[in-house]
N, C-alpha and C positions, 0 to 999 in steps of 0.2 A: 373396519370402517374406512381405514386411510389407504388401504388398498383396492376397495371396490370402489373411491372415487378415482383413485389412479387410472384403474382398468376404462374405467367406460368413459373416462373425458373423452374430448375429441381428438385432446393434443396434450404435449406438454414446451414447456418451453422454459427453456433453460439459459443461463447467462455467459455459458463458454462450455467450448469441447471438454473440458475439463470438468468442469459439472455435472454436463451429459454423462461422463466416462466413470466416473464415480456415483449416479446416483442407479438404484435397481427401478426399471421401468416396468416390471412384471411382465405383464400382458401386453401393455399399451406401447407397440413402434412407431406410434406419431411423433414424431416432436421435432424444433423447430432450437435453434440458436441466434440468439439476438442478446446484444451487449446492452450494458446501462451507457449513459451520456455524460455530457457535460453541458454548460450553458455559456463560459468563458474559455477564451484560448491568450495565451501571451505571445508575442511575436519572440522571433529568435532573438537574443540576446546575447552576450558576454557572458559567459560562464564566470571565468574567476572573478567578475566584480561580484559575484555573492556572496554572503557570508559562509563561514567553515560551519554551517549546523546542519546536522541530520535530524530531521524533523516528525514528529509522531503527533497528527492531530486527528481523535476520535477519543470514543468512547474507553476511558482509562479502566479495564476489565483486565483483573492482572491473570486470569486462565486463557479467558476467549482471546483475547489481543497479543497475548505472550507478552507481557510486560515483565511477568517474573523472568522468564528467559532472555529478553533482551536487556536488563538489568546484569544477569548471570554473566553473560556474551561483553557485555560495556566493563562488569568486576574484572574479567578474565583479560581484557586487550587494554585495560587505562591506558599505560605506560604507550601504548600505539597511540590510540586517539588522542593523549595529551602530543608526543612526539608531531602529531599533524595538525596540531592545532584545533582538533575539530571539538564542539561539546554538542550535548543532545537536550534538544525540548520538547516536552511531551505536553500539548493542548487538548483540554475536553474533559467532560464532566464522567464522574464517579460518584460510588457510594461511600458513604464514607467508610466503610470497615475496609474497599479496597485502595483510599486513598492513605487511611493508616497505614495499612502493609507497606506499599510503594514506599511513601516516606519512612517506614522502619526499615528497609531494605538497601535504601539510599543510604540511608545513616549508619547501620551496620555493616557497608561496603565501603565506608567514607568515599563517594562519589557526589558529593555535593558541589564540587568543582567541578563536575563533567555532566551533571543530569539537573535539570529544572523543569521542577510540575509548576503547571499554569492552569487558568480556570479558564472555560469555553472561550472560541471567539465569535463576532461578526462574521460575515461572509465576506466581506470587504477587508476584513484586519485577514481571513485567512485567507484571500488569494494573494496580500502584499506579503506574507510569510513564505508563500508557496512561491513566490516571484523572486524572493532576496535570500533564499536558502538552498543550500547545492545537492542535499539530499531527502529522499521521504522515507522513512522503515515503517516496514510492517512486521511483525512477526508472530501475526497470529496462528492459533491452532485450528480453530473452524470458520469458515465466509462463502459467500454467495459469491459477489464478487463486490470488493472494495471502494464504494464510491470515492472516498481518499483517498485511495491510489490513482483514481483516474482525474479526477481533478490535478494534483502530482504534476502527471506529466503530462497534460494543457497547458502548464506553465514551467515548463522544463526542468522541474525539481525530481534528479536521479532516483528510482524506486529501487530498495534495496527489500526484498518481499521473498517470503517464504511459499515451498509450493503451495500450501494450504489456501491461498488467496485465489486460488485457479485462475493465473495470467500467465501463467509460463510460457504458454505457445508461443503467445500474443507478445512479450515481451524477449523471448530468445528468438524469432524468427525476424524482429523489427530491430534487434539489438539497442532497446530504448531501456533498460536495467539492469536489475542483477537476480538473481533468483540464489538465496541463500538458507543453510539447512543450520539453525541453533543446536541442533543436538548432534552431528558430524563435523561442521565446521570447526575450528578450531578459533578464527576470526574472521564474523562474517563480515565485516567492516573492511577486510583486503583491496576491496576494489576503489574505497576513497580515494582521490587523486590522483587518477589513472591519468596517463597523457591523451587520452581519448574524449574525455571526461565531455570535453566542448561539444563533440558529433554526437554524444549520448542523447545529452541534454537536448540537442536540437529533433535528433531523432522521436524525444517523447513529442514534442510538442509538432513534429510532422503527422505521429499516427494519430495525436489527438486529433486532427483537426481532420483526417481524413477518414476515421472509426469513430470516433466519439461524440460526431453532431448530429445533436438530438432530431434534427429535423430528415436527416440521410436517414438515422437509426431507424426513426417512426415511418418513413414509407418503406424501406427496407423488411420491417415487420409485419408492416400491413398485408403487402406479397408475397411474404411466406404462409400467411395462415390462409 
């Protein structure tokens, strides 16, 4: 059934080359590439007056989002991330069997000094997180594409994301993150504090404002179909 609606759309349309490149289109060679958006951008800013926090605001799903793994990754580099000062906050609702895990994981790693779960925010408490925080992780295992990473870096909060997020292109050819692998890497966390760190930052919040509004997006996609 999910294949004979495939075949005979008119089109398909997808959220990055990377989507595209990964999904099987059978039949159907229509299709069309168009990004999600944003609705706020922050001007260039002072990087180091942010705080030292790498930041995780979504939905707390310790498979889909790699929490368990970026838990593993945060067990494995403490002694770095304390040496740099940096701790991690993780915002946004769960269930409770996956917010037990998280806090048994936390507790059984004794990372209580370096990880804090918090419950959902505002849109407003989370762009002023996104504005006063120097980095964003993702490290999920499956996405379309990440509306929290692109918010991120609108407000030039460094995206620290795994391929699974499908922005690789988009963020190694704009050099606005980092693209990092939890089960190769040894600590995907290497690139905090780069001397670069300033141009990064600016760089997200350039391609936001020139890829990510909504109003370019929407005529931009109306011309493709």
């Amino acid at each position: 059934y999910g294949n004979r609606i495939i075949n005979e759309a008119h089109g398909i349309h997808f959220l990055s080359k990377e989507e595209q490149s990964k999904t099987m289109i059978l039949k159907n060679k229509n299709s069309i590439i168009s990004r999600n958006g944003v609705e706020s951008f922050s001007e260039l800013s002072n990087f180091q007056e942010r705080k030292n926090i790498i930041l995780f605001i979504g939905r707390i799903d310790t498979f889909h989002k790699g929490i368990d793994r970026l838990i593993c990754q945060i067990q494995a580099n403490a002694s770095y991330l304390s040496k740099k000062n940096f701790k991690i906050d993780l915002y946004g609702p769960s269930n409770k069997n996956d917010k037990k895990n998280i806090h048994k994981l936390i507790e059984k790693n004794n990372l209580k000094e370096l990880i804090s779960l918090h419950d959902p925010v505002s849109k407003d408490e989370r762009n002023k997180l996104l504005q006063n925080s120097k980095y964003f992780i993702h490290t999920s295992r499956l996405e379309g594409q990440p509306q929290a990473v692109l918010e991120a870096m609108a407000h030039g909060c460094i995206p620290l994301i795994t391929d699974e997020c499908n922005m690789s292109s988009d963020i190694k050819a704009n050099k606005c993150g980092f693209i990092v692998n939890c089960e190769e890497d040894e600590n995907i966390f290497r690139a905090i504090g780069e001397s670069n760190s300033q141009v990064i930052s600016n760089n997200c919040v350039l391609f936001a404002k020139k890829y990510l509004n909504w109003k370019n997006i929407g005529k931009d996609f109306l011309n493709d179909i």
